[in-house]
GUFIVO-978248 format. One record per residue (C-alpha): residue number from 1; residue in one letter; x, y, z. Coordinates in Angstrom, 2 decimals. Layout:
residues N
NUM | a | X | Y | Z
...
end
This chain:
residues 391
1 | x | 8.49 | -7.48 | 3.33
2 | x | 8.16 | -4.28 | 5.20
3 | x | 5.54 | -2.36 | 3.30
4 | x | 7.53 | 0.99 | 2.16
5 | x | 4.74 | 3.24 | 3.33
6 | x | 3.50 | 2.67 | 6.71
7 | x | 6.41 | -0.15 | 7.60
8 | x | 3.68 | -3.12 | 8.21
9 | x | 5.87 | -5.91 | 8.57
10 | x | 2.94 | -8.33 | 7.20
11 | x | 2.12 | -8.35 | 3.68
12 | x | 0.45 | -10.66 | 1.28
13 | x | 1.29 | -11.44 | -2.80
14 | x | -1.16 | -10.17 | -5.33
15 | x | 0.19 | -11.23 | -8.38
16 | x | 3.71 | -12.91 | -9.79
17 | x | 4.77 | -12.68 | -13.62
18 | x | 8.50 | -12.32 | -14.73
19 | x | 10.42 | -11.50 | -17.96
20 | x | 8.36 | -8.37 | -18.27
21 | x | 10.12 | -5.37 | -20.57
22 | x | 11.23 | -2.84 | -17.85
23 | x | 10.13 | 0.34 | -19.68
24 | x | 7.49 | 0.05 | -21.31
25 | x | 7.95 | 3.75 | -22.76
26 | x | 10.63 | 3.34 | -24.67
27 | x | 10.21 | 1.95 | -28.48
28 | x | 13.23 | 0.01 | -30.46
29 | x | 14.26 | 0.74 | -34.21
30 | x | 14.51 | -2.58 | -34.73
31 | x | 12.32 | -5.76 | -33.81
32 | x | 15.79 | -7.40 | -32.66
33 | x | 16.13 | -4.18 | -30.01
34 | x | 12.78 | -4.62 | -28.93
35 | x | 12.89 | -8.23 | -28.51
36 | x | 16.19 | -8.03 | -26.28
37 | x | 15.21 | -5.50 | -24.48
38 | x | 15.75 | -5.18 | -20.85
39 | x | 13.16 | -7.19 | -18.53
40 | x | 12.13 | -7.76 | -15.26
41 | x | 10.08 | -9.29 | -12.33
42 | x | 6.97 | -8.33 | -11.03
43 | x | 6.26 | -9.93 | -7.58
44 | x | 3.61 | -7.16 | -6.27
45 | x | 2.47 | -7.40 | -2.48
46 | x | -0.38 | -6.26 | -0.87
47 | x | -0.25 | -3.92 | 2.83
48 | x | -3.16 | -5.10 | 4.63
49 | x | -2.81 | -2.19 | 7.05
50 | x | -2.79 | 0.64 | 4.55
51 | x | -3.75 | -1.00 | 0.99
52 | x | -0.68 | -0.15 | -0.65
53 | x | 0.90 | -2.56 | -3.37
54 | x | 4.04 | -2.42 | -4.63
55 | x | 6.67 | -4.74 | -6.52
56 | x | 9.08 | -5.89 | -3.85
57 | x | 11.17 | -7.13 | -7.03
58 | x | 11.46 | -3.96 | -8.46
59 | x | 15.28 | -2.81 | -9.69
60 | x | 15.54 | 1.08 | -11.09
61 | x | 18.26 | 0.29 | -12.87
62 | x | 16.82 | -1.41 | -15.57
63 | x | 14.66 | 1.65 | -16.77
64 | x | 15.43 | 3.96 | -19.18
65 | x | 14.21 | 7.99 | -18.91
66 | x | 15.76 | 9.12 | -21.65
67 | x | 14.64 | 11.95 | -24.77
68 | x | 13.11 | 9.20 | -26.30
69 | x | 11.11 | 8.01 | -23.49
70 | x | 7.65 | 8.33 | -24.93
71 | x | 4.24 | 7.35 | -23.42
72 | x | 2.29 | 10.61 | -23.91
73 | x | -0.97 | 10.16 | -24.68
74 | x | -1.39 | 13.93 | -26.02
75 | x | -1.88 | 12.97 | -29.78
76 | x | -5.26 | 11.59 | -28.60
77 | x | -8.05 | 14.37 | -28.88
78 | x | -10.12 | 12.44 | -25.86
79 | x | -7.44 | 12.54 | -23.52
80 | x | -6.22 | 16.32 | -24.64
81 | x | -9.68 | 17.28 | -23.98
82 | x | -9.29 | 16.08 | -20.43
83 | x | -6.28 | 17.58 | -20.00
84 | x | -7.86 | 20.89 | -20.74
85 | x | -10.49 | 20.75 | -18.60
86 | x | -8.53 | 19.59 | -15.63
87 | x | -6.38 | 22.69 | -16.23
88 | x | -9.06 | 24.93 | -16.64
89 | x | -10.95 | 23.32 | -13.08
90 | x | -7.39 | 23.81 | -11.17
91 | x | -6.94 | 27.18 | -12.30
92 | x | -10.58 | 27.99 | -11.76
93 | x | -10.65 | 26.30 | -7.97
94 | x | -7.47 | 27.44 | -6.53
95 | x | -7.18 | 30.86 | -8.64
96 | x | -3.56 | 29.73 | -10.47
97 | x | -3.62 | 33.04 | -12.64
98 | x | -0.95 | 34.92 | -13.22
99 | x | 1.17 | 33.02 | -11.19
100 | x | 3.97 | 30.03 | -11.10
101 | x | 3.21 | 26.31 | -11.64
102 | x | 5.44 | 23.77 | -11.05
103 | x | 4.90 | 20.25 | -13.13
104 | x | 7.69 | 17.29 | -11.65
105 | x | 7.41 | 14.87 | -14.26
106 | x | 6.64 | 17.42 | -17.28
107 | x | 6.97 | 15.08 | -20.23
108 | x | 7.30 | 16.68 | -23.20
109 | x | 5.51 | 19.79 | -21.54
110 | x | 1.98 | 19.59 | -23.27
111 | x | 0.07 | 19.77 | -19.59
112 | x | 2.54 | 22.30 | -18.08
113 | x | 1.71 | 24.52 | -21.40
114 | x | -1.54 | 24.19 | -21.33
115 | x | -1.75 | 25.57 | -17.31
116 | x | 0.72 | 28.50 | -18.36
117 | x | -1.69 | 29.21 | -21.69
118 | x | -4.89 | 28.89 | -19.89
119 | x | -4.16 | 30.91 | -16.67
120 | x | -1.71 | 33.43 | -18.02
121 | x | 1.04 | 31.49 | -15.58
122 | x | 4.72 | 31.10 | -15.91
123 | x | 6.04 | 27.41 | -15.06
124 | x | 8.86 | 25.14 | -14.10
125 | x | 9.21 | 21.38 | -15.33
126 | x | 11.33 | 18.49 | -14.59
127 | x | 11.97 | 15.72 | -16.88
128 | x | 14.62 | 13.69 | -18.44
129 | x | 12.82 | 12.87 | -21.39
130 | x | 12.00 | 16.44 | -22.19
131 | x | 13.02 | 17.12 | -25.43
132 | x | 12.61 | 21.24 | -26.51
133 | x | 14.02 | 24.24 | -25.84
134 | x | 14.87 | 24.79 | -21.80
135 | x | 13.23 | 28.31 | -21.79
136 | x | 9.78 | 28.76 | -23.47
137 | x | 7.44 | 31.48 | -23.61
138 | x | 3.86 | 31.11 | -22.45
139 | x | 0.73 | 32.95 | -21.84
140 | x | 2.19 | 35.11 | -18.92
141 | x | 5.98 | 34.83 | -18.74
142 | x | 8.57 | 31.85 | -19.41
143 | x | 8.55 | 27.99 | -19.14
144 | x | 11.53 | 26.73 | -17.89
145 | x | 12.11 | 23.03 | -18.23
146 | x | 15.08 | 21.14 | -16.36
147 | x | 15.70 | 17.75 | -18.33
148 | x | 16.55 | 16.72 | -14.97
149 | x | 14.47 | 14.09 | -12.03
150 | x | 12.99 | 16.36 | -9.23
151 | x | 15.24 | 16.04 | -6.15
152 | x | 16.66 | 17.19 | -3.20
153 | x | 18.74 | 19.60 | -5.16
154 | x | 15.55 | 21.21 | -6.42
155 | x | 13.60 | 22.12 | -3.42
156 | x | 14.16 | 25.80 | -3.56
157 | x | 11.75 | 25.82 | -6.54
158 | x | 8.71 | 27.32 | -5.75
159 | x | 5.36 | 27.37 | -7.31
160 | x | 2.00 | 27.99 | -6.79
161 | x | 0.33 | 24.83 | -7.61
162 | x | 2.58 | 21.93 | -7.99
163 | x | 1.54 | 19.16 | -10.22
164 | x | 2.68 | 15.59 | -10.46
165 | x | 0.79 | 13.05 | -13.12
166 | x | 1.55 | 9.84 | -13.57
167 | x | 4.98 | 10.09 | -12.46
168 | x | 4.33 | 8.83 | -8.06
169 | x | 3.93 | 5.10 | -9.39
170 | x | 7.03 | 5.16 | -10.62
171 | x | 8.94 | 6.57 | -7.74
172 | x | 10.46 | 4.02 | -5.35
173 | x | 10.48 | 5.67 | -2.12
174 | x | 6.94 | 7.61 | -1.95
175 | x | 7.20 | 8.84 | 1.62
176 | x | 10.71 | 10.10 | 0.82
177 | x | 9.59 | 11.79 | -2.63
178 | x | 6.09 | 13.83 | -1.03
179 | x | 8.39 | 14.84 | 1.96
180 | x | 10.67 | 16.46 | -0.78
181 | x | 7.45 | 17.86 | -2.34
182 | x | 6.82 | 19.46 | 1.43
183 | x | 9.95 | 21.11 | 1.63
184 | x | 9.57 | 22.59 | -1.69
185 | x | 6.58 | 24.13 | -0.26
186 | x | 8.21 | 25.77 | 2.51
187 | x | 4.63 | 25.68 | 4.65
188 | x | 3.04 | 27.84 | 2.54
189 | x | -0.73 | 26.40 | 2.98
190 | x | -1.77 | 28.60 | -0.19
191 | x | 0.47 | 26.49 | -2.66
192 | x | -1.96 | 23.75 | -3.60
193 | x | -0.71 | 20.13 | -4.68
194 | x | -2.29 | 17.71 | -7.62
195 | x | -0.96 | 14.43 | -8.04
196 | x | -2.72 | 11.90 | -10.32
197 | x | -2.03 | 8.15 | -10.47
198 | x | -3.38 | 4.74 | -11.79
199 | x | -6.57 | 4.33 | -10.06
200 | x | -6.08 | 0.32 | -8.24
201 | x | -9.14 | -0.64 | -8.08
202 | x | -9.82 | 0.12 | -11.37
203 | x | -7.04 | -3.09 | -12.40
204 | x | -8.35 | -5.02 | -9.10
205 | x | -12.72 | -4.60 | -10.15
206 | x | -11.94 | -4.04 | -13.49
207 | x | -9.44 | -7.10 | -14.07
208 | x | -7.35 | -4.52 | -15.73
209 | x | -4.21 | -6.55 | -15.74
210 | x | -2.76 | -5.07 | -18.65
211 | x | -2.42 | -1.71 | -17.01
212 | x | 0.37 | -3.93 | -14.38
213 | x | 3.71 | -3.26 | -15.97
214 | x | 7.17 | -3.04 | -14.54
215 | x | 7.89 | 0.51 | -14.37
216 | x | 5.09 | 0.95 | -11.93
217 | x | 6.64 | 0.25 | -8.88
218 | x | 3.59 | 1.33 | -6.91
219 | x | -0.14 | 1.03 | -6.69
220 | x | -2.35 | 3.42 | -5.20
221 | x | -6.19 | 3.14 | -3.84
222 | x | -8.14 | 5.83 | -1.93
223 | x | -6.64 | 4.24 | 1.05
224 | x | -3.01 | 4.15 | 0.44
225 | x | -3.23 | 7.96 | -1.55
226 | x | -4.65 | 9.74 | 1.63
227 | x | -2.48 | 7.46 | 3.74
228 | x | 1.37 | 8.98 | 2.53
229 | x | -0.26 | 11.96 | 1.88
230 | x | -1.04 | 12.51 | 5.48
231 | x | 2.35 | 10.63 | 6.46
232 | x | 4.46 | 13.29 | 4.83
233 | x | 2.39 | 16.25 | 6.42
234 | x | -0.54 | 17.05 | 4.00
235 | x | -4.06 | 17.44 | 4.16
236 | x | -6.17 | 16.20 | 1.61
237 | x | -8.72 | 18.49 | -0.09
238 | x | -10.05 | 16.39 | -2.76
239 | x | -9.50 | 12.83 | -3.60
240 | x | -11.49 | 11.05 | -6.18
241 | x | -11.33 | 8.80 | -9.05
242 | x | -10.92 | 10.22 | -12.93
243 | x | -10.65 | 9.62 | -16.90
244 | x | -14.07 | 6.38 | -16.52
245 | x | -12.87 | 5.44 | -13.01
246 | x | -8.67 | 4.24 | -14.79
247 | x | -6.72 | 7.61 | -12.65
248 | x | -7.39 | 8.48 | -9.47
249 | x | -6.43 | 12.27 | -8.37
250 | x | -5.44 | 13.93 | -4.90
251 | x | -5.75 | 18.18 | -4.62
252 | x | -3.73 | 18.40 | -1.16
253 | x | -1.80 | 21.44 | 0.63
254 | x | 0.06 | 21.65 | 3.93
255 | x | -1.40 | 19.93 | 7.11
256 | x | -1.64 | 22.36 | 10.02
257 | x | -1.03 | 19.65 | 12.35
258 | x | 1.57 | 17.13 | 12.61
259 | x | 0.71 | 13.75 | 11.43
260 | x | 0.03 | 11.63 | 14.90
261 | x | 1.84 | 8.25 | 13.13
262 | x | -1.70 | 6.14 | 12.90
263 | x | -4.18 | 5.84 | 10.19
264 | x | -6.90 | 8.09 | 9.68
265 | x | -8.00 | 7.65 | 6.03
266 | x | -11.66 | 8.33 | 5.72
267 | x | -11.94 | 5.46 | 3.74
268 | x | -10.84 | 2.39 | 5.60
269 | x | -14.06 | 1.40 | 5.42
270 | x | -13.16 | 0.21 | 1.39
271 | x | -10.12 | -1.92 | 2.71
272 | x | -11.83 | -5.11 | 3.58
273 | x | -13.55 | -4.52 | 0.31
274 | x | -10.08 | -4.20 | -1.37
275 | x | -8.25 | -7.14 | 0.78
276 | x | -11.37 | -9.09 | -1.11
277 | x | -10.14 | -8.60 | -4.67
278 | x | -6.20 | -8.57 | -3.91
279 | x | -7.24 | -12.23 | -2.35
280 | x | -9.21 | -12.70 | -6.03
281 | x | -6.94 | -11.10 | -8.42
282 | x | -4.40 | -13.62 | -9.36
283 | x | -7.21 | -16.51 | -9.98
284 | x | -9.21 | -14.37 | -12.21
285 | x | -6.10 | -13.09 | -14.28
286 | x | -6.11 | -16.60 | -15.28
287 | x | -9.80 | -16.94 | -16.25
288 | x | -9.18 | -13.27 | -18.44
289 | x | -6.29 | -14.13 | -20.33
290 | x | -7.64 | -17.48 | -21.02
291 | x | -10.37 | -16.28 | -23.32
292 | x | -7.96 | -14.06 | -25.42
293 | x | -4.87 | -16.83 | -25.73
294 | x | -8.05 | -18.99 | -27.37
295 | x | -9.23 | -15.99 | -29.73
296 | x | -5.54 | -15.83 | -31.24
297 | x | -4.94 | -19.48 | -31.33
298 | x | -8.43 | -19.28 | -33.67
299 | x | -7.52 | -16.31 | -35.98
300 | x | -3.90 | -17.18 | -36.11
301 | x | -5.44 | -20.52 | -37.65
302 | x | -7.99 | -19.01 | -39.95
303 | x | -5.00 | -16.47 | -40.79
304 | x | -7.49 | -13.52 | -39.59
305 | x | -5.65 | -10.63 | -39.98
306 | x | -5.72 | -8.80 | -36.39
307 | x | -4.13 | -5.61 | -35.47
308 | x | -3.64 | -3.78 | -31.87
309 | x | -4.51 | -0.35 | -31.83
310 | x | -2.63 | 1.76 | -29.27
311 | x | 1.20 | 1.57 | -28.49
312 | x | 1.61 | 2.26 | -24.72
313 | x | 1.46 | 0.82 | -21.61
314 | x | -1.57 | -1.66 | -21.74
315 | x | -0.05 | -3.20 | -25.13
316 | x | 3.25 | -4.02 | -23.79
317 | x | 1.43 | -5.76 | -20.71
318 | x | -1.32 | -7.68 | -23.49
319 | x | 1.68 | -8.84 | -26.17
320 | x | 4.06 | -9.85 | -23.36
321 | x | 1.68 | -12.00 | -20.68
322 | x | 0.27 | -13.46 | -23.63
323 | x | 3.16 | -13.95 | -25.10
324 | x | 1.60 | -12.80 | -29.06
325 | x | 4.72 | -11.97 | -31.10
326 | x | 4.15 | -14.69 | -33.50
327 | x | 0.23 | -13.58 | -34.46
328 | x | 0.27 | -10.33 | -34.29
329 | x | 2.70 | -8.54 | -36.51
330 | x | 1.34 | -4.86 | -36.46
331 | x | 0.18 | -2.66 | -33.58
332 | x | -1.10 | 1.13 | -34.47
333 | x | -0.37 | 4.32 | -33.13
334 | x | -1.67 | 7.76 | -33.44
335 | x | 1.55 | 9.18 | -32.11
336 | x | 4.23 | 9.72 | -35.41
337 | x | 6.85 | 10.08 | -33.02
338 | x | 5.79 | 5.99 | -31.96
339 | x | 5.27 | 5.05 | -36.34
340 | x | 8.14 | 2.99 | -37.47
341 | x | 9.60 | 1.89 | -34.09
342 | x | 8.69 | -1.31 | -32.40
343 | x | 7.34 | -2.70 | -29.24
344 | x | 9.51 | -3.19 | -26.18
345 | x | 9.54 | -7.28 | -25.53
346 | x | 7.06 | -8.81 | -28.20
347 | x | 8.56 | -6.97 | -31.06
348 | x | 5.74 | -5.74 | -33.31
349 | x | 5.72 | -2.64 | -35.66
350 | x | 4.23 | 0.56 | -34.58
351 | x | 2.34 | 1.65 | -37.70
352 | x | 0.22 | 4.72 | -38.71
353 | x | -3.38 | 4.33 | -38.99
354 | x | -3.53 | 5.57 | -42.79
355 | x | -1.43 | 1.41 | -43.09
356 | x | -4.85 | -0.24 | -42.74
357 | x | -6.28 | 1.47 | -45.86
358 | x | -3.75 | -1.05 | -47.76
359 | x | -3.39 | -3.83 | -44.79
360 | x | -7.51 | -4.14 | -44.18
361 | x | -7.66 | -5.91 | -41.24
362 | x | -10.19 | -8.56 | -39.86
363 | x | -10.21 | -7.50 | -36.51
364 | x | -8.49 | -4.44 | -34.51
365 | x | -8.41 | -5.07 | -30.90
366 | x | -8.75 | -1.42 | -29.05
367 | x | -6.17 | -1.40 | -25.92
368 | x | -8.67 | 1.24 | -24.43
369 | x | -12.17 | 1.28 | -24.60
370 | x | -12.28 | 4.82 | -23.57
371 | x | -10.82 | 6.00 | -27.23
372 | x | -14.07 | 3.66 | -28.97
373 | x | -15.59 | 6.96 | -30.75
374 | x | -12.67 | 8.44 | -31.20
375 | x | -10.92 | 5.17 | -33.23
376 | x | -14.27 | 4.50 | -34.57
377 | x | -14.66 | 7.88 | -36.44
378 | x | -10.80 | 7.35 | -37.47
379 | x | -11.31 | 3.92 | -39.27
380 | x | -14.56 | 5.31 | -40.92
381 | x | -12.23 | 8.19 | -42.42
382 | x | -9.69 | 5.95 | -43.74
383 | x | -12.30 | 3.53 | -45.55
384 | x | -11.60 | 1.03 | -43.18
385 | x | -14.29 | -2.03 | -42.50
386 | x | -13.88 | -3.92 | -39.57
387 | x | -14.38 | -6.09 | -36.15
388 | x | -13.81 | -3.56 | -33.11
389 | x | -12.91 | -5.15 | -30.11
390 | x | -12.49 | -4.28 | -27.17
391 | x | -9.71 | -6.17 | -24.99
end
């Protein structure tokens, strides 16, 4: 039970659920696909010493990065609007113009785009699930995408500002991966790093329990973030929480000193704080799901047509602990690339919005509370009358 991070040999359990789909980014053409899909445990433990969490029944081998891996939330207009302005603050702070950025975990190359259209930059990206041409042209010179994990074999790529979102949860051996990062660097102090993860707390405060799936391997806090930064040799420039409090985003660059082997985050002041709501977290799962398993059991008996709108992560988590494939039967996506296909585990069709004009639904129940305006002004276009709720 060594925690993988600072090697604290005592550890405590947050939270146990098994039989969870294993990649939760990956939709099925058919409901029978979906509903034998490949699953796993989640048996996540908590490092008292440096607040990390990870699943210590985690298994790579049951995940699937493949071209039609897809969990991009780029169809949104909310989130591409915060993907703009995060490029346009990087490039602004660190001066990334007319120069090379380097995205590990690219997608399908939307962010790494919009930092090569926005400061006249060339760019590098790594991802298996890329799907488009390997050389692109962008505002300054080319994009060159590597359908490919970021490895060893790729530390002689250099860039200017290296960026890594949403892709560090997923990566079993963090201390390993950032220490790969450093060498890519070379000790050039002027390269600047962002990295941007699933904000803990956030699930912890928030009882956020639907944003726990398999894939994540790893949960990061403030404390554990500026902890394996430091380990693998960085220093931390900025560090603070994003997109209402759910991410949580490091700027770092190269440490001019050697990391002395103890903790010095800045804020291991929060960690009793934290240690409280790991202690809480599996007792008050119970007392949120309870509520919702009550709400279906009522509209699956008054027949209230209910619908789930959003098709990523926090779905797969809601259908599957709740176990729902038998009352709800449609779950809507904005992302055509998503329509059609079906949900990894509890099986349900991944519609359009426009199929509510015709379906009419009692109730939608919004994954995200953050996209409320934004789904809102959606079902107002279509003609749609309904019950909003958030879950």
């Amino acid at each position: 039970m060594k925690c993988p991070v600072c090697s604290e040999v005592k550890s405590t359990s947050v939270f146990e659920i098994g039989n969870m789909p294993a990649s939760i980014g990956v939709q099925y053409p058919s409901r029978r696909q979906a509903t034998d899909c490949a699953r796993g445990r989640l048996d996540l433990m908590f490092c008292p010493k440096c607040g990390f969490i990870w699943n210590r029944s985690f298994d790579a081998s049951l995940l699937e990065y493949s071209q039609r891996y897809d969990n991009s939330l780029d169809h949104s207009p909310v989130f591409r609007e915060y993907a703009r302005e995060l490029a346009r603050r990087l490039i602004h702070t660190y001066g990334i113009t007319h120069k090379r950025v380097l995205e590990i975990g690219c997608g399908k190359g939307h962010f790494l785009s919009l930092l090569c259209e926005e400061g006249g930059n060339s760019g590098i990206g790594f991802d298996p699930s890329y799907e488009g041409e390997q050389i692109r042209s962008s505002g300054h010179g080319s994009i060159e995408y590597h359908k490919d994990f970021y490895g060893e074999k790729h530390v002689s790529s250099q860039g200017d500002l290296v960026c890594c979102r949403h892709v560090f949860e997923h990566v079993e051996n963090p201390v390993e991966f950032l220490s790969t990062v450093h060498r890519t660097i070379n000790g050039d102090r002027d390269v600047m790093v962002y990295f941007e993860v699933p904000n803990v707390r956030f699930i912890l405060d928030q009882l956020s329990v639907w944003d726990v799936i398999y894939e994540h391997c790893n949960y990061f806090g403030y404390e554990s973030l500026e902890f394996v930064f430091k380990k693998a040799g960085f220093e931390v420039v900025r560090l603070e929480e994003a997109y209402g409090g759910q991410f949580l985003s490091i700027e770092a660059r190269i440490s001019k000193e050697d990391w002395d082997g103890r903790s010095e985050a800045t804020h291991s002041a929060g960690m009793s704080a934290l240690a409280e709501s790991v202690d809480a977290f599996s007792l008050n799962v119970a007392a949120r799901e309870k509520p919702w398993i009550d709400r279906f059991a009522s509209w699956s008996q008054d027949n209230t047509r209910t619908v789930i709108w959003g098709g990523g992560a926090k779905t797969v988590s809601f259908l599957n602990m709740l176990s729902m494939s038998g009352v709800i039967s449609h779950v809507v996506d904005i992302n055509p690339n998503k329509q059609g296909l079906y949900i990894p585990g509890s099986g349900q069709e991944i519609i359009a919005p426009d199929f509510l004009m015709s379906y009419q639904p009692d109730v939608v129940v919004l994954m995200n509370p953050i996209y409320r305006r934004e789904v809102e002004l959606k079902l107002k276009e279509i003609k749609v009358r309904t019950r909003l709720i958030d879950a």
